[in-house]
C-alpha positions as CSV (number, residue, x, y, z in Angstrom):
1,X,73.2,37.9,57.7
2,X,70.7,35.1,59.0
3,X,68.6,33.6,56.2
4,X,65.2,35.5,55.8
5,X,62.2,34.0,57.7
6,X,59.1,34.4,58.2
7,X,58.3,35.3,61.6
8,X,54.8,36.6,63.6
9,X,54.9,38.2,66.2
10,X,52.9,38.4,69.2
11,X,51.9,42.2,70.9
12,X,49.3,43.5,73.1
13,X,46.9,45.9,71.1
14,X,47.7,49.1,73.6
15,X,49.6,52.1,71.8
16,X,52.7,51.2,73.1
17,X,53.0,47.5,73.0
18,X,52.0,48.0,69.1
19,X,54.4,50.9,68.6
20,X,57.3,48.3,70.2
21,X,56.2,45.3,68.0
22,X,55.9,47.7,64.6
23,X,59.8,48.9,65.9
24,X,61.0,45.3,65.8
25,X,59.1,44.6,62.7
26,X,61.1,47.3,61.0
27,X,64.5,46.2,62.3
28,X,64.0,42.8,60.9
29,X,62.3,43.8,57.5
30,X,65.4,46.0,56.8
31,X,67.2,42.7,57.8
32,X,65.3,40.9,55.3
33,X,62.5,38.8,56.5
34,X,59.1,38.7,55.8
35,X,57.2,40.0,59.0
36,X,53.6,40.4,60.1
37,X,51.5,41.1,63.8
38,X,49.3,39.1,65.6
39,X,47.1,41.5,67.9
40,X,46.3,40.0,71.1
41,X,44.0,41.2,74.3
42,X,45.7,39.7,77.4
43,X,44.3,39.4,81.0
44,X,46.0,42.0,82.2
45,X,44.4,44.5,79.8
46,X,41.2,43.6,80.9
47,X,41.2,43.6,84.6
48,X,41.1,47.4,85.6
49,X,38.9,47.3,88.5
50,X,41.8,46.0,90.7
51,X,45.5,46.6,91.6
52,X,47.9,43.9,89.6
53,X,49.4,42.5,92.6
54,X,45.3,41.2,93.8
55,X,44.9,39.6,90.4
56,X,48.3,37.8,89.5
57,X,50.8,40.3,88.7
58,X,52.2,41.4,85.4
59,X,52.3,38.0,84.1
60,X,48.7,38.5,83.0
61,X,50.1,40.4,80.2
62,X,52.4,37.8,78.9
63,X,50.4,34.7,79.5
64,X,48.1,35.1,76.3
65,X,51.2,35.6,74.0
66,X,52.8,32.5,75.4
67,X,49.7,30.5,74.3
68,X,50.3,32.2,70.6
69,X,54.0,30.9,70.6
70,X,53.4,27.2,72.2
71,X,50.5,26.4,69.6
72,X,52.4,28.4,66.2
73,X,50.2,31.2,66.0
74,X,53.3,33.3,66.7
75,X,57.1,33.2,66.8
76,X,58.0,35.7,68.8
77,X,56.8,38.1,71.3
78,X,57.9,41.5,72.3
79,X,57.6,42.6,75.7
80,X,58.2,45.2,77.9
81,X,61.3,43.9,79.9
82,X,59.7,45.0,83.6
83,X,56.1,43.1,82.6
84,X,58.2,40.1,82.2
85,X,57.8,37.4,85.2
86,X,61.5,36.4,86.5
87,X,61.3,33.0,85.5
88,X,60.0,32.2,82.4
89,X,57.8,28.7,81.6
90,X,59.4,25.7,80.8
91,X,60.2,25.9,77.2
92,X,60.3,29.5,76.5
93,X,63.4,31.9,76.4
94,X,64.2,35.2,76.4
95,X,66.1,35.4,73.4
96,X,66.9,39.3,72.7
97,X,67.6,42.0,75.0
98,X,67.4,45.3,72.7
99,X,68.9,48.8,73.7
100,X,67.1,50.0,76.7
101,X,65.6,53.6,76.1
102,X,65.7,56.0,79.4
103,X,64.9,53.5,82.4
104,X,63.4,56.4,84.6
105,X,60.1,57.8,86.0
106,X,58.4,60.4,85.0
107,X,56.2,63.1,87.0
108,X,53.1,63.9,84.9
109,X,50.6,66.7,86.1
110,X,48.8,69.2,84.5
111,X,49.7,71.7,87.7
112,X,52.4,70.6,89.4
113,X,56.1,71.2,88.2
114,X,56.8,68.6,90.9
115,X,56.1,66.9,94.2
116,X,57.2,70.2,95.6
117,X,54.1,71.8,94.2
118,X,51.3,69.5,95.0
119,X,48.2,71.1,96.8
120,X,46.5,70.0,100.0
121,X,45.2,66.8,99.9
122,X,46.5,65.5,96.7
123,X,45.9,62.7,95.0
124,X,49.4,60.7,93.0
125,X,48.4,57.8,91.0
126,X,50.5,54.9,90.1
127,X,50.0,51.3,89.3
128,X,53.5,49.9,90.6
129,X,53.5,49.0,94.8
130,X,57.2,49.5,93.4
131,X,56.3,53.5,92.7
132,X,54.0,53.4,96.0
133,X,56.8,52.8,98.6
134,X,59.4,55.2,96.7
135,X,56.8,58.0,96.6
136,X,55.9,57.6,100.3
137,X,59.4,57.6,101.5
138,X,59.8,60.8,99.3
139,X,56.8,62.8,100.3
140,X,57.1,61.9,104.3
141,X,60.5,63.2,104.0
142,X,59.0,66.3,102.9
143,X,56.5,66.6,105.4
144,X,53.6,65.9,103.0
145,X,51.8,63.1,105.0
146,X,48.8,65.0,103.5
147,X,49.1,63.7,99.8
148,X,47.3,60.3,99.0
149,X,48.4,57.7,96.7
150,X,46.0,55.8,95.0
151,X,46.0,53.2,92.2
152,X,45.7,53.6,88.4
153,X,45.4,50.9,86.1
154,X,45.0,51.2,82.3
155,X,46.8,51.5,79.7
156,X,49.3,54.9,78.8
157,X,46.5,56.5,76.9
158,X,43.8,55.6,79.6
159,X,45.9,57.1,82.7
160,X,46.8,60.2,80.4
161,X,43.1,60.5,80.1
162,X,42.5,59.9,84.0
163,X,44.8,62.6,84.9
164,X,43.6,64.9,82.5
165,X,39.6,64.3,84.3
166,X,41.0,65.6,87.3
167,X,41.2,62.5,89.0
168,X,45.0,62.6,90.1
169,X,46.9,66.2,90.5
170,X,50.0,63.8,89.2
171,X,50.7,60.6,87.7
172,X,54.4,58.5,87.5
173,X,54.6,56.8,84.4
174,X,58.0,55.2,83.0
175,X,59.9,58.0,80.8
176,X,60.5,54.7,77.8
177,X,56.9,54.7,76.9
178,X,56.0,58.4,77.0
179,X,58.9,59.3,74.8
180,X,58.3,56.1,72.5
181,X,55.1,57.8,71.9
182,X,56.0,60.9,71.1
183,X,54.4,62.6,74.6
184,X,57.3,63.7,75.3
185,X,56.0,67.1,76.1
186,X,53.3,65.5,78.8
187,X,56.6,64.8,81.2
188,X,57.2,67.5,83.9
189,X,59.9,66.2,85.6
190,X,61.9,63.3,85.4
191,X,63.5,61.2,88.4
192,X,66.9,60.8,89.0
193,X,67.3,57.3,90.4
194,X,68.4,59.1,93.4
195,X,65.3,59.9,93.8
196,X,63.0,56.9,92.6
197,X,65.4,53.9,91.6
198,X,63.6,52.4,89.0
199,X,61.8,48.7,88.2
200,X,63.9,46.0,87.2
201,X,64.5,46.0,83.3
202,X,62.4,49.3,83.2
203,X,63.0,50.9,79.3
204,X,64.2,47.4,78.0
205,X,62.3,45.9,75.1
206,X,63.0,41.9,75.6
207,X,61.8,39.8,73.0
208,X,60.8,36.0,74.2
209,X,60.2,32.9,71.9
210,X,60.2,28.8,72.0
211,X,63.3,27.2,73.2
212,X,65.4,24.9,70.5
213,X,64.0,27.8,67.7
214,X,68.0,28.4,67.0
215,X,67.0,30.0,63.5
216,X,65.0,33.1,65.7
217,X,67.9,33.5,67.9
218,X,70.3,33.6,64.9
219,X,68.0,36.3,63.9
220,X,67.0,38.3,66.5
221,X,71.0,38.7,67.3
222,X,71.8,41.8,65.6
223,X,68.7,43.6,67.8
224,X,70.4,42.6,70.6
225,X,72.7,44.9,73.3
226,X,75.0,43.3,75.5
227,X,74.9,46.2,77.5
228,X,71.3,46.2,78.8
229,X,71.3,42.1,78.6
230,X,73.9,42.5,81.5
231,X,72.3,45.5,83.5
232,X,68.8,43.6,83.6
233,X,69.7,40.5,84.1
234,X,72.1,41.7,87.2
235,X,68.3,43.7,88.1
236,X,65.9,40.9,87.4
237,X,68.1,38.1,89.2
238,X,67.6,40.6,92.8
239,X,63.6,40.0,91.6
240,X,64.1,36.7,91.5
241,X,66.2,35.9,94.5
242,X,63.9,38.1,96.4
243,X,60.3,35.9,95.2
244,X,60.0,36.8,91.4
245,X,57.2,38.7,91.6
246,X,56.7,41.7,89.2
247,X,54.4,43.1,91.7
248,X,57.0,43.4,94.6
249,X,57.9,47.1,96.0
250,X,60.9,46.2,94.7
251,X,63.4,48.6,92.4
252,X,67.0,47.4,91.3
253,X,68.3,49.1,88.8
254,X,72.1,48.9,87.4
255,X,74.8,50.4,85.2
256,X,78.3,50.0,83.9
257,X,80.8,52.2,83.6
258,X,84.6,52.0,83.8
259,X,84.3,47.9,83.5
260,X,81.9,47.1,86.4
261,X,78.5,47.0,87.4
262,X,76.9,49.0,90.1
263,X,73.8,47.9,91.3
264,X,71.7,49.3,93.4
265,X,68.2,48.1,95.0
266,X,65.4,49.4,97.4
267,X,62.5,47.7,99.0
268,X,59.5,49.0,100.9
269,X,57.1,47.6,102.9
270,X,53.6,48.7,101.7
271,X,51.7,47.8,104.8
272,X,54.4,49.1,107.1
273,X,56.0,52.6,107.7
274,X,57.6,54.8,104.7
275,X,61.4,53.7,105.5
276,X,63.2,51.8,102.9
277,X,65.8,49.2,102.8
278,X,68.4,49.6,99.9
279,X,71.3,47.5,99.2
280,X,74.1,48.1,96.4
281,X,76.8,46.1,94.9
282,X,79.2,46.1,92.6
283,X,81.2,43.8,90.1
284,X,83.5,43.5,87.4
285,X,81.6,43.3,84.1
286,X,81.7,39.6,82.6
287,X,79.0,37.2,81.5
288,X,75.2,37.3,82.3
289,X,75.6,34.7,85.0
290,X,78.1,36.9,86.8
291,X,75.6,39.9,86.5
292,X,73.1,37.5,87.9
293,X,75.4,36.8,90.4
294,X,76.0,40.2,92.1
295,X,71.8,40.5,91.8
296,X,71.7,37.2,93.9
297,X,74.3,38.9,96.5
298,X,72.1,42.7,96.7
299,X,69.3,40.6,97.7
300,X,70.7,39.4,100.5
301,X,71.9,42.5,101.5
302,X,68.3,43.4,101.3
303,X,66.9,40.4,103.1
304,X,69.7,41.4,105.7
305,X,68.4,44.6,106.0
306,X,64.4,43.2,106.8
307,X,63.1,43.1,103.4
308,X,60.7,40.1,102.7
């Protein structure tokens, strides 16, 4: 075992960002080091009158945490993997990949079993463009040019709430925070990746800190799966090939079985009409910069294809 440290870490103050920072707090106490929070508000969390990809994407909600590791407030930071921008500022690393929980998304209505089931008219909110293109592909297959999407920003709790006013007859949140939370029981159906492939790294706790802080690393190893590491870093290098931003309609999401990886990727155009250009690859499993590579070549299958 690593020596015992002291070590801070960084979260958000929502539910779910506390609920993953008090998880990783655990892990390491039972490892032997002396841990405590530091509860942040970050841009993201306070811009709600507008859609992330207007305001600067879901970097807002990592920039604030950053600042706490580059000045010693904090050592580390845990993050949802899929808020985290593809390339990282100089000096900072992700330095743990943990076990990803279920990467899906999950249908959430108070009246609706599933898309099937929506009224006239409905209204489906979401605050991924990512989300937006899948479920307009979906429901225009269906015939449901009807149904409206519009956005919903917040966090869990506060779109829970939304829905539960009426404002949305459904909601798509990811399956890893609802069941994190023990709301469980709010999910009505989940999606296969068939039908909605999710965000890259979606269900992956990553945990970020200053580079040359070898003792954290040393530490944070035994959190780490080498598993997910490769499966989102063969997702988040199509993100990153394709522009880096976290607020593409962009999903890539990849598994391995039987010694490869299988990676598979959509883009939509969210100005354009509901058909999708996907892309899948596969390779044998190795290191992270051969998952990155077969990332790098889906994303030119999808640039091939007329994604931009």
């Amino acid at each position: 075992m690593s020596s015992a440290l002291p070590i801070t870490i960084a979260t958000r103050e929502s539910r779910l960002a506390l609920w993953q920072a008090e998880h990783v707090k655990a892990l390491l106490e039972a490892r032997g080091h002396a841990v405590q929070l530091l509860g942040m508000t970050t841009r993201g969390d306070q811009i709600l009158d507008r859609t992330l990809s207007k305001v600067g994407g879901k970097g807002l909600f990592v920039k604030e945490l950053e600042a706490a590791l580059e000045d010693g407030r904090a050592d580390i930071a845990v993050h949802s993997l899929k808020d985290v921008p593809m390339e990282l500022p100089e000096g900072f690393d992700l330095a743990c990949v943990m076990v990803r929980e279920d990467p899906r998304d999950a249908w959430v209505s108070s009246d609706c079993a599933s898309p099937a089931d929506l009224p006239p008219n409905a209204v489906i909110g979401t605050s991924s463009l990512r989300r937006t293109v899948l479920l307009r592909a979906m429901l225009s297959a269906a015939g449901r040019d009807d149904v409206r999407i519009e956005p919903l920003r917040g966090n869990l709790d506060t779109r829970l709430r939304k829905l539960d006013e009426g404002q949305y007859a459904a909601i798509v949140l990811a399956a890893a925070g609802l069941k994190r939370l023990g709301l469980e029981d709010r999910i009505r159906h989940i999606f296969s990746p068939d039908e909605m492939l999710p965000a890259a790294g979606q269900g992956a706790l990553g945990i970020e800190t200053r580079t040359l802080r070898p003792e954290l690393v040393q530490a944070l190893a035994p959190l780490a799966d080498q598993t997910t590491w490769l499966a989102v870093a063969a997702e988040r290098a199509v993100s990153r090939a394709m522009g880096g931003s976290c607020s593409m309609p962009l999903a890539a999401h990849a598994t391995l079985d039987n010694g490869q990886i299988q990676l598979r990727a959509a883009w939509g155009d969210p100005e354009g009409g509901p058909t999708l250009v996907t892309a899948h690859g596969v390779a044998p499993v190795g290191d992270l910069a051969s998952a990155e590579s077969l990332g790098t070549l889906v994303a030119s299958q999808l640039r091939a294809g007329g994604a931009h």
